[in-house]
C-alpha positions in Angstrom: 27.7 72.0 25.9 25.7 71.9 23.0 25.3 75.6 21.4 22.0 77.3 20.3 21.9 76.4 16.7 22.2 72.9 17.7 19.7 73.1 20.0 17.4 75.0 17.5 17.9 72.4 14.9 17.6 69.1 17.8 13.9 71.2 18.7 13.1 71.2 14.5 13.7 67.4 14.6 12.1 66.6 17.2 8.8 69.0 16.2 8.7 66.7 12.6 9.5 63.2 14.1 7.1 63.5 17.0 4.4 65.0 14.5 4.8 61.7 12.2 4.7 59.8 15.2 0.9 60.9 16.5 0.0 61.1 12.8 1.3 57.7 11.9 1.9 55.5 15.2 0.4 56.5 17.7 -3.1 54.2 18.0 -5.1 56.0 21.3 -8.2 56.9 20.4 -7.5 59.8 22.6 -5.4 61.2 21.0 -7.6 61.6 17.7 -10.5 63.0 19.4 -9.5 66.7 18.9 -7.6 67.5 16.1 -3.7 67.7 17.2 -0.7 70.1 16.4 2.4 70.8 18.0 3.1 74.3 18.1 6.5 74.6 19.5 8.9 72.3 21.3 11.3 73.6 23.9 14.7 71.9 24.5 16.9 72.5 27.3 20.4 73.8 26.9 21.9 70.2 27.8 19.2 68.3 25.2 18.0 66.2 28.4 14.3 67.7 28.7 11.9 68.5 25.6 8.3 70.9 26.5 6.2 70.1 23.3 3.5 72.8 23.2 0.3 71.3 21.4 -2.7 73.1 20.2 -5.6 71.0 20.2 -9.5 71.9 17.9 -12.7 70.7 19.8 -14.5 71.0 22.9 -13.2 71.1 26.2 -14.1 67.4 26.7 -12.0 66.3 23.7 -9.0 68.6 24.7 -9.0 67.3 27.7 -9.5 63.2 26.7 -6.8 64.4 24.3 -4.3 65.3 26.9 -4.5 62.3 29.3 -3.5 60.0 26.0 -0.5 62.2 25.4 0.2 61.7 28.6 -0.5 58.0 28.1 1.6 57.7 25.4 4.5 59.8 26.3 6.8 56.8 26.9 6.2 55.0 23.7 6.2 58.6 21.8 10.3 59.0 23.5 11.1 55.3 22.7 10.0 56.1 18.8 12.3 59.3 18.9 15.0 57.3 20.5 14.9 55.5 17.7 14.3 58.1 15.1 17.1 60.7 16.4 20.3 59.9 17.4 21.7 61.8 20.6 23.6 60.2 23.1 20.6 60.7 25.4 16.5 60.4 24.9 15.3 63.4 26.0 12.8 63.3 28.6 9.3 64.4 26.8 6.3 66.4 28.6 3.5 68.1 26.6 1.8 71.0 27.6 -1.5 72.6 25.8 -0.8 75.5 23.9 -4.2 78.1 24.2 -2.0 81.2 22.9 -4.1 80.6 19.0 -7.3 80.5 21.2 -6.2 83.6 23.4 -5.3 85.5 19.9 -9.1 84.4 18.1 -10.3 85.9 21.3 -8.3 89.4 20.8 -9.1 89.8 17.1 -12.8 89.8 18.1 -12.2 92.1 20.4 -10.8 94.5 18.3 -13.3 93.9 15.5 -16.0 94.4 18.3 -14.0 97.9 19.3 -13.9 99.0 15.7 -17.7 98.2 14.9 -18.4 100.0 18.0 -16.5 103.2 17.2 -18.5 103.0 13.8 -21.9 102.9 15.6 -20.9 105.7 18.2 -19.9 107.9 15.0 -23.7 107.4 13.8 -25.1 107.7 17.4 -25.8 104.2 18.4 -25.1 102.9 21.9 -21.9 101.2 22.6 -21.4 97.8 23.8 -19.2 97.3 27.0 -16.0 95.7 25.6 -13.7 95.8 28.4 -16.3 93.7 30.4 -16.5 91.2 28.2 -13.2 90.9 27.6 -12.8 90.3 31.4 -15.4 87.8 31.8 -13.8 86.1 28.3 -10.8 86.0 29.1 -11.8 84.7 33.0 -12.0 80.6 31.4 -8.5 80.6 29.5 -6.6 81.3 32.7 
């Protein structure tokens, strides 16, 4: 059984190879119509399964078209690491979308929206209803 510091270091590999991979390899047009990063990549305890978390910049549209070609190009993305890492096994590769930089853009407004609205209420202006909008914001990441 392979122990966590092997693991950590097997997910570190795998984070730079597959990056060069969709930077350098990869040709879907897909997959260059929103601006693509991995965030994190999950390995399982035996090194048989691998979650790589992407964050992707554009519209909904282009995160989407982005998506379905990494999903295109999952097969030729885990022959490429085959090649590039050397385990006994390929790991099995899925990709997942990664919204927690959005979800965190989202907050910090917030809270700059709370703070501007304390200021006002000290000089006697009417507040803005944050925890509505926070609700109704936060209604499309889920």
């Amino acid at each position: 059984m392979p122990t966590d510091r092997r693991v950590s270091r097997v997910a570190a590999l795998i984070k730079r190879e597959v990056s060069q991979i969709l930077m350098q390899e990869v040709k879907d047009d897909r997959v260059g119509s929103g601006m693509v990063s991995i965030t994190d990549v999950d390995v399982a305890g035996d090194l048989q399964h691998v979650k790589i978390f992407v964050s992707i910049y554009g519209t909904e549209e282009a995160r989407q078209e982005t998506m379905e070609g990494l999903r295109a190009a999952t097969g030729y993305i885990r022959s490429s690491l085959g090649q590039r890492v050397r385990l006994r096994r390929t790991p099995e590769v899925v990709f997942f979308e990664d919204r927690s930089l959005e979800r965190g853009d989202k907050m910090l407004a917030l809270l700059n929206q709370i703070s501007k609205n304390r200021k006002s209420d000290e000089e006697g202006e009417p507040l803005e209803n944050v925890s509505e909008q926070y609700i109704s914001d936060n209604s499309e990441l889920e």
